[in-house]
N, C-alpha and C positions, 0 to 999 in steps of 0.2 A: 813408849807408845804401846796403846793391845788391842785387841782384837775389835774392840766398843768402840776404840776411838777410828779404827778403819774404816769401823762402817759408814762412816762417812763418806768415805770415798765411794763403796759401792753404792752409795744412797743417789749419789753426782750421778751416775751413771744410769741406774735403774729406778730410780724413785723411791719414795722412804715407805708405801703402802707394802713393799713387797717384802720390808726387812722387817716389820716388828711381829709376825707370827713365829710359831714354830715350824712350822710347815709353811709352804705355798698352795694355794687352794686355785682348783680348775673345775671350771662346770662340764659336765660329760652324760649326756644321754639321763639326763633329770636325774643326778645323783654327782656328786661332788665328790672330786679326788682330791687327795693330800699329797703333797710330795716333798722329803726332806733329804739332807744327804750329809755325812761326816766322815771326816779325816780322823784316822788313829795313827801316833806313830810309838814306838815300843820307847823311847827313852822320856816320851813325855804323858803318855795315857795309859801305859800297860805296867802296871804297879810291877816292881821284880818280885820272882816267886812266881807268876802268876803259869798258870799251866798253858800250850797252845789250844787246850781245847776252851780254855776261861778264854783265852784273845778273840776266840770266835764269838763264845757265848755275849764277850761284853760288847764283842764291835756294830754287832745284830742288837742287842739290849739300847743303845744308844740313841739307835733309829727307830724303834718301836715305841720310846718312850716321847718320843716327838711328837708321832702317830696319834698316842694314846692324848695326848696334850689337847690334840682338837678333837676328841671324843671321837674319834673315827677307828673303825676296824682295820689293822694291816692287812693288804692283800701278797704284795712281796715284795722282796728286797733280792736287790743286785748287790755282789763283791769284787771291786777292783783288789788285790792283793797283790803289793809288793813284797817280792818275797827277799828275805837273805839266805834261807835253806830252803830247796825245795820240799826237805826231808819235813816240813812242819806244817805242810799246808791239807793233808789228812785229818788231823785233829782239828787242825782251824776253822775244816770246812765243818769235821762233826760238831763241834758246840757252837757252829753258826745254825747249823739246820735246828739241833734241838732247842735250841731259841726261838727260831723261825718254829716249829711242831710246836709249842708249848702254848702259841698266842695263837694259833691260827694264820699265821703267814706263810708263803711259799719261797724257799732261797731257791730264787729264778736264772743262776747264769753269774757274769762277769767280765771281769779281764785278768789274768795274769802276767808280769813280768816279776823282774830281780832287780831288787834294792839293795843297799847296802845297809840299811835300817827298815826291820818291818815296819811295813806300812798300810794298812788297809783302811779303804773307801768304802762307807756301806751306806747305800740309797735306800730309801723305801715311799712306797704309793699304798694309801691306805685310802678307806672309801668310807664315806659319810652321807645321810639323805641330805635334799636341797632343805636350808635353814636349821640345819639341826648342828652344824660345830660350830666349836668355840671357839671365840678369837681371845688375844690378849684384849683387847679393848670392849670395854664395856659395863664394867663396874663403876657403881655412883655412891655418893656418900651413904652411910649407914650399911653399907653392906658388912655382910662377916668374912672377914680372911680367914680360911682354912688351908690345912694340910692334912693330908694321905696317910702320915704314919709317920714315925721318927727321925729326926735329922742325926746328922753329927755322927753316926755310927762307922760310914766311910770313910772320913777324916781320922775318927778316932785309929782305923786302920791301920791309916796310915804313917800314925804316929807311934807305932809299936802295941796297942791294945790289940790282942791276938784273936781275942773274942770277939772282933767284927771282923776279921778276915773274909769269910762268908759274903757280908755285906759289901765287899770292897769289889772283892773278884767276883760275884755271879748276882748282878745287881739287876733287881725284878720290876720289867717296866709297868706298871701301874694300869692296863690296857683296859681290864674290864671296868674296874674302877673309871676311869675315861669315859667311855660311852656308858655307864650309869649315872655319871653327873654329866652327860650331856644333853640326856635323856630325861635329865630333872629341869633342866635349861639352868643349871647356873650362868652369872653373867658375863664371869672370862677365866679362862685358866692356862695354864706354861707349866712345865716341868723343870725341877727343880737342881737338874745335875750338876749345877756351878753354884750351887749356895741361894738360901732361903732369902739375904739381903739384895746379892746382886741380881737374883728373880725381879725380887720387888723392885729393883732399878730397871727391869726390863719393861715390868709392865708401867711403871712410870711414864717412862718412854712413849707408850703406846694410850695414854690417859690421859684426859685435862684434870684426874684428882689426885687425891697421895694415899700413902697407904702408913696405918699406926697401928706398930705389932707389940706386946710384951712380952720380953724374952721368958718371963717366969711362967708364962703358959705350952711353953715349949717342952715336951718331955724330952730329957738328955739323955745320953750315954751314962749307964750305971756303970761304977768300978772306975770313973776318971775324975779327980777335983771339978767339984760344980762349976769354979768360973771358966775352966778349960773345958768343960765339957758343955758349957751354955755358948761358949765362942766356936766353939765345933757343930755347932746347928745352926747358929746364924750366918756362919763363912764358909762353912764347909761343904765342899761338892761332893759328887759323888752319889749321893743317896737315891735319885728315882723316883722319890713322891713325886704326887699334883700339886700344886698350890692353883687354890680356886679361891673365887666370891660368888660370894648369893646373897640375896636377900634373908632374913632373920627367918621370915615366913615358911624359907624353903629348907629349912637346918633342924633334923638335922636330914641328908639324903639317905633316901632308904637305899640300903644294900652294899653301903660306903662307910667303911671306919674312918671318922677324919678328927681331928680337933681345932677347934678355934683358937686363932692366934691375935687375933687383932678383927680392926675396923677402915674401911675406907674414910677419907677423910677430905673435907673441900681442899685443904693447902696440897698442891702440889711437892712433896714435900715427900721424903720415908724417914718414919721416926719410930725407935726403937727406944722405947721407956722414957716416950718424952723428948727423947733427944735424938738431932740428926743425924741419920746412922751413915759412916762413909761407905764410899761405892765401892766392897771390896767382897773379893769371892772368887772361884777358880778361872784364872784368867790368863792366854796366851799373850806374850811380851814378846817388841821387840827394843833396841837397844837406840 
């Protein structure tokens, strides 16, 4: 069982309009608030090696990139942190702030206690006008699949390529890029931190269309075997881009580095070169 098939359960509970964004969306004084929130714990999100001031910077990057997902502006973010040393939560805090300073968010407060596994909780409420963010839903055939910028380079991290370390541990959530393709109106976008495929299963999810990518449009990680490193963009988390659709009309967006990967498509369906690609990507299990 993982996390996807859960959601089922929360769907029972709360209804399924509430689970297929990145964020939760609230109307407030004629301007729309976002709000997202995530769990990190050190044996399963905090790559070894990684410094306590990268655990702040990524646990903040995480929630930012949600944020940025519905083209909306972070305002701030709260840290629950469980701690194992209390000796680590100086640095935590500092590359959680300069996260927070970098996009224009505030690290507003929290909770502290002691875990026996770090643990941190990072919330964030970001602000968008009324009609202006994007949801996963609303892409129709002929649209263009786009992404933000390179897949696969996280992954490849993680697998010993030392030359994306960088991109592993201090990962750049896509924020202004966000509110400039929000502000183009493309027609849905999600961020991409569990894999370019398993995205595309999310926005499925959230679509009556499909989505048909080809992987040879993909730019991969240089320095790694091409098919290991074309598998490493389409599976691989980690990275941080947007994946969006638009219209052909609106591509490319000014002021956005992106490149075309594909085509929306009537069949309900995500096909990668043709073929049905499996629903796989960074995903929490249980037994």
């Amino acid at each position: 069982m993982d996390e996807r098939a859960l959601k089922e359960v929360v769907r029972e509970i709360i209804g399924t309009e509430q689970t297929l964004d990145d964020c939760a969306v609230f109307s407030f004084g004629g301007m729309l608030l976002v709000a997202t929130t995530d769990m990190l714990h050190e044996t399963t999100d905090f790559p070894g090696g990684m410094t306590d001031w990268q655990v702040g910077w990524m646990s903040v990057a995480v929630t930012l990139s949600d944020i940025a997902a519905m083209g909306a502006q972070p305002a701030i973010v709260l840290l629950a942190i469980g701690l194992d040393n209390g000796d680590r939560l100086r640095e935590i805090l500092c590359g959680a702030k300069a996260c927070c300073d970098s996009f224009g968010a505030e690290l507003s407060g929290g909770d502290l206690d002691a875990h026996q596994e770090l643990t941190v909780v990072s919330s964030g409420i970001g602000i968008v006008e009324e009609g202006a963010v994007i949801r996963r839903r609303g892409a129709v055939p002929g649209d263009l699949i786009c992404i933000t910028g390179p897949l696969g380079q996280a992954h490849a991290a993680l697998e010993g390529y030392s030359q994306y370390t960088q991109n592993l541990l201090e990962p750049i959530p896509r924020v202004p890029e966000g509110k400039r393709l929000a502000a183009a109106r493309v027609s849905s976008m999600m961020d991409i931190s569990d894999g370019l495929v398993l995205s595309l299963y999310d926005l499925l999810d959230a679509n009556p269309y499909g989505y048909s990518i080809d992987s040879f449009l993909l730019p991969i990680p240089e320095g790694i075997p091409p098919e290991k490193s074309r598998e490493y963009a389409l599976f691989g988390g980690g990275d941080f881009e947007l994946l969006f659709t638009c219209s052909p009309d609106y591509f490319p967006v000014p002021g956005v580095d992106s490149i075309i990967v594909g085509e929306v498509i009537p069949e309900h369906e995500v096909l990668v070169d043709g073929i049905v690609a499996p629903c796989r990507g960074y995903l929490h299990r249980w037994k």
